[in-house]
C-alpha positions in Angstrom: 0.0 0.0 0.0 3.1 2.1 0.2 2.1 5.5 1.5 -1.8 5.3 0.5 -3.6 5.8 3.4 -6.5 2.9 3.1 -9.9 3.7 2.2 -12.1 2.8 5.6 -15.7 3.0 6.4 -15.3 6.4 8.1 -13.5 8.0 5.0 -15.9 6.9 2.4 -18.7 7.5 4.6 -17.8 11.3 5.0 -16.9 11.2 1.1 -20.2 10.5 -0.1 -21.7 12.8 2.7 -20.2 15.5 1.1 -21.1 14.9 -2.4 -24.4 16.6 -2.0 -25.8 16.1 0.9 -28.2 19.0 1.9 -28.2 20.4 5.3 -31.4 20.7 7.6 -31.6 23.8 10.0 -32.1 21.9 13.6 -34.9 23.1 15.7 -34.9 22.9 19.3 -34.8 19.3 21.3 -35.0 20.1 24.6 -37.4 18.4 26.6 -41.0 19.4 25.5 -44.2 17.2 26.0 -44.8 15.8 22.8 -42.8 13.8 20.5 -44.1 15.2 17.3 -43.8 19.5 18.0 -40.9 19.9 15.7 -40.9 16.5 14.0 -38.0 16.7 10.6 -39.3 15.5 7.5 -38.8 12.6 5.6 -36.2 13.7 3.9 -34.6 15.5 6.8 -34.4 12.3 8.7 -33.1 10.0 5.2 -30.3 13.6 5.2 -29.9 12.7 8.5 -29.6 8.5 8.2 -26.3 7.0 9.7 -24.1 5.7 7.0 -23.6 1.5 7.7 -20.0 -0.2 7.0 -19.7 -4.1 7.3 -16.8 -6.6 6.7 -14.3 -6.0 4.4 -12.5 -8.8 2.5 -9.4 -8.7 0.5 -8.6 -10.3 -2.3 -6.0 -12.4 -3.9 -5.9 -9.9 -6.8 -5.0 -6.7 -5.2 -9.4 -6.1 -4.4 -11.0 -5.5 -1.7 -14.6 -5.7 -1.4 -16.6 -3.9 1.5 -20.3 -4.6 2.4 -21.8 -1.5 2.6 -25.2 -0.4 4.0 -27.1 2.7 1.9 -30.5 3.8 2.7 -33.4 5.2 0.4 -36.1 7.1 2.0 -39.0 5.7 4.8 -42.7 5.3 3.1 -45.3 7.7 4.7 -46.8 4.5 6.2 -43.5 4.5 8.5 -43.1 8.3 9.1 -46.7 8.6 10.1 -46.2 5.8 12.7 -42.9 7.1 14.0 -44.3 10.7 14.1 -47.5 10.0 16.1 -47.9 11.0 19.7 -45.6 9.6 22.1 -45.4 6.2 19.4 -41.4 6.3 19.8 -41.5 6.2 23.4 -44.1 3.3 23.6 -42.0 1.8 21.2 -38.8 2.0 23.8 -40.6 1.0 26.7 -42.5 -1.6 25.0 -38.8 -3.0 24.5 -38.1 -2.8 27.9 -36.8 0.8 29.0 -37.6 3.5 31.6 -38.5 6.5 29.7 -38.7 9.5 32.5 -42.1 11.2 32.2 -40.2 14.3 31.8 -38.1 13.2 29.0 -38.6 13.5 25.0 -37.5 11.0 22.3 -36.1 12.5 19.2 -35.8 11.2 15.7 -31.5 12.0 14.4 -31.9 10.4 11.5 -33.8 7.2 9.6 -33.5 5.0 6.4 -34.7 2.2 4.6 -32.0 0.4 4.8 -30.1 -2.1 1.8 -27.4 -4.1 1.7 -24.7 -3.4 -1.3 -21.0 -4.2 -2.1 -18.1 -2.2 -3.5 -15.0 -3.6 -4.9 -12.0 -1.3 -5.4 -7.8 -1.6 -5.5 -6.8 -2.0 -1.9 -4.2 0.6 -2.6 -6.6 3.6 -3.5 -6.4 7.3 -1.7 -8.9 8.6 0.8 -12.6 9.5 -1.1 -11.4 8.1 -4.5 -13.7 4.5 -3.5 -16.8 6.4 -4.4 -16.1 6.1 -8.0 -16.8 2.4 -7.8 -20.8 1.1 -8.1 -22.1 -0.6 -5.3 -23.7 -4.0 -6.1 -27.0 -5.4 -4.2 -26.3 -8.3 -1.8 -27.7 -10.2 0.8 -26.7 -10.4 4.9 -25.5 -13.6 5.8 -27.5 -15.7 7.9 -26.6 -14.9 11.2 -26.4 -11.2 10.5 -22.9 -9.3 10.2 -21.8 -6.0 12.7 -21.6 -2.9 11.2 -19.8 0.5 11.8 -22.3 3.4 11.4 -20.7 6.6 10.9 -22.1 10.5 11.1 -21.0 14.0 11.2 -22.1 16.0 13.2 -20.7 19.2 11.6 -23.0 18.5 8.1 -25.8 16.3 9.6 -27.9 19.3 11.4 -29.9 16.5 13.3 -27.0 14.9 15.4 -25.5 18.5 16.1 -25.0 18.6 20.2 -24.4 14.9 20.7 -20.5 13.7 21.4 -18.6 11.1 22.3 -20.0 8.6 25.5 -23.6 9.9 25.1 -26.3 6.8 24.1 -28.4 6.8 21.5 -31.3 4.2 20.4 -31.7 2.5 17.1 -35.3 1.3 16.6 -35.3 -1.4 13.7 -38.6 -2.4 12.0 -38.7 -6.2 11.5 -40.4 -8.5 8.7 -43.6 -8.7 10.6 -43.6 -4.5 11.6 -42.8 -4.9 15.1 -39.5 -2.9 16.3 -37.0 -4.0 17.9 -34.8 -1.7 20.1 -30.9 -1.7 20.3 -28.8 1.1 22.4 -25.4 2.1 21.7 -22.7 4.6 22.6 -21.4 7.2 20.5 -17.6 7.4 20.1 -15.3 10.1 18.0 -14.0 8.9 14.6 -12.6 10.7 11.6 -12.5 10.2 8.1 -11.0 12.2 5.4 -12.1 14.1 2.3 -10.5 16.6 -0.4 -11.2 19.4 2.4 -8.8 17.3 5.0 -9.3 15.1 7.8 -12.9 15.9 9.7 -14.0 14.7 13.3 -17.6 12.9 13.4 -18.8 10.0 15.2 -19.6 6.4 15.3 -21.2 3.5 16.9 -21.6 -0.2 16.4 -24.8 -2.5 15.9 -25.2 -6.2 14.9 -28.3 -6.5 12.2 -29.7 -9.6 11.4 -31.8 -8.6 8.9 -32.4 -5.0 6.9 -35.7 -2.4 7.0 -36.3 0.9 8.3 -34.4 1.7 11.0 -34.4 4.9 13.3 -32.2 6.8 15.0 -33.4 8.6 18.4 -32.2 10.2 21.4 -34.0 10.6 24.8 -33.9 14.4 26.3 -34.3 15.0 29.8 -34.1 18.7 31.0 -31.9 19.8 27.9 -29.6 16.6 28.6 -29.3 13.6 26.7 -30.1 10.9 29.1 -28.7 6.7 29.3 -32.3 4.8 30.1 -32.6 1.5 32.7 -33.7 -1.3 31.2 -35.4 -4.7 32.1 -35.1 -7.7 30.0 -37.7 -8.3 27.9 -38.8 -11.0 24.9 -37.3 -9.6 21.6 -40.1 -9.4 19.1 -39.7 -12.4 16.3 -38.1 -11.3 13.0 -40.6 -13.4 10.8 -44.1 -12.5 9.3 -45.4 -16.1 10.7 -44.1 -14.6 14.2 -42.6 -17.1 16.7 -43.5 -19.6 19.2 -39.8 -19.7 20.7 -39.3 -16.8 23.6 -35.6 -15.2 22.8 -34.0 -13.6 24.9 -33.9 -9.4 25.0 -31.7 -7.8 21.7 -28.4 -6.4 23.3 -25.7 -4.5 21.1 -22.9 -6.6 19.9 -19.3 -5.2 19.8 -17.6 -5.6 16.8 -14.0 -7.1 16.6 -11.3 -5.5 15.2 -10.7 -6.5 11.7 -6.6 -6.1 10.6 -7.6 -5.3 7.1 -10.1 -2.4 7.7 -9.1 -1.2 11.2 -12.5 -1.3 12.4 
């Protein structure tokens, strides 16, 4: 690879942010009584979706191929449903955690997530693996980890949030129950043609892809970790499931020595 810094999830997730990506004024999210007074828009929210990195696998042949997640816009059907009264908090209780009266749950971001590929030289310079079409694929069974990656600085929605605070990922299954994951922000960079940029990332296993959601919960102006009790996660399946499992809980992702991650 000589000198080439190598392409990673963070870089080429900050490249294609930058390639167009609008930017959405932020309203206030302190903590208000209703989940819907300043709800974004649909397209706000896809502006605002988390970009997904999976495994990357190199090649005999000098390749590398990277499993990418890219998201298209939520249906109305699913923005209506998010966007209703107090829905996203029954949704994160209903999964087992403590919402305080007080607090507000807001929407950062959210997607209809797919799962693609992209093959490019294992020796090409930060941003330049954009060039290179993604392909559709499938997740493996089992599910893979990801690395989701945003910036703060051009995604309006997840301006204020920083490294340690928690977040919730709701993630619509087959059958349109949601399942509820939490994870913890951290600080990553990536880099661009304007130089290396700060932004931030956290780590989920999926086992399967749909709309997923990004929220915080406010509590006097703070963003606030909720207590959780164990609860059955909802089956993944349009037949639903006659097998209790146990509660979803995030899944740390091991570090790979070909994509750093």
């Amino acid at each position: 690879m000589g000198n080439m810094k190598k392409l990673t999830g963070a870089t080429l997730a900050l490249t294609m942010l930058l390639g167009g990506t609008p930017i959405w004024a932020q309203t206030d999210d302190s903590s208000t009584t209703s989940d819907v007074d300043k709800s974004p828009t649909i397209a706000d929210l896809g502006q605002n979706a988390a970009f997904g990195t999976g495994t990357t696998v190199v090649e005999g042949n000098g390749m590398e191929t990277t499993t990418l997640l890219l998201s298209k816009d939520i249906s109305e059907k699913t923005y209506e449903e998010l966007t209703k009264p107090n829905a996203m908090r029954d949704i994160i209780e209903k999964a087992g955690f403590d919402v305080p009266k007080d607090a507000n749950v807001v929407l950062l971001g959210s997607g209809d997530y797919e799962s693609y590929v992209r093959t490019v030289p294992t020796n090409l310079p930060p941003g330049a693996g954009v060039i290179a079409k993604p392909t559709p694929t499938q997740l493996p069974e089992g599910g893979m980890d990801f690395e989701f990656n945003v910036w703060p600085q051009y995604q309006e929605l997840w301006k204020g949030l920083k490294a340690g605070d928690t977040i919730y990922v709701m993630h619509q299954l087959k059958n349109g129950a949601w399942e509820v994951m939490e994870a913890t922000l951290e600080e990553t960079e990536g880099e661009a043609a304007i130089g290396t940029q700060k932004g931030l990332k956290f780590k989920l296993h999926l086992d399967s892809l749909s709309p997923i959601a990004f929220v915080k919960v406010m509590s006097d102006g703070t963003v606030v970790k909720l207590d959780k009790e164990e609860v059955e996660k909802p089956a993944d399946s349009l037949a639903g499931s006659t097998k209790p499992t146990s509660a979803k809980k995030l899944v740390s992702v091991k570090k790979s020595p070909n994509t750093g991650f």
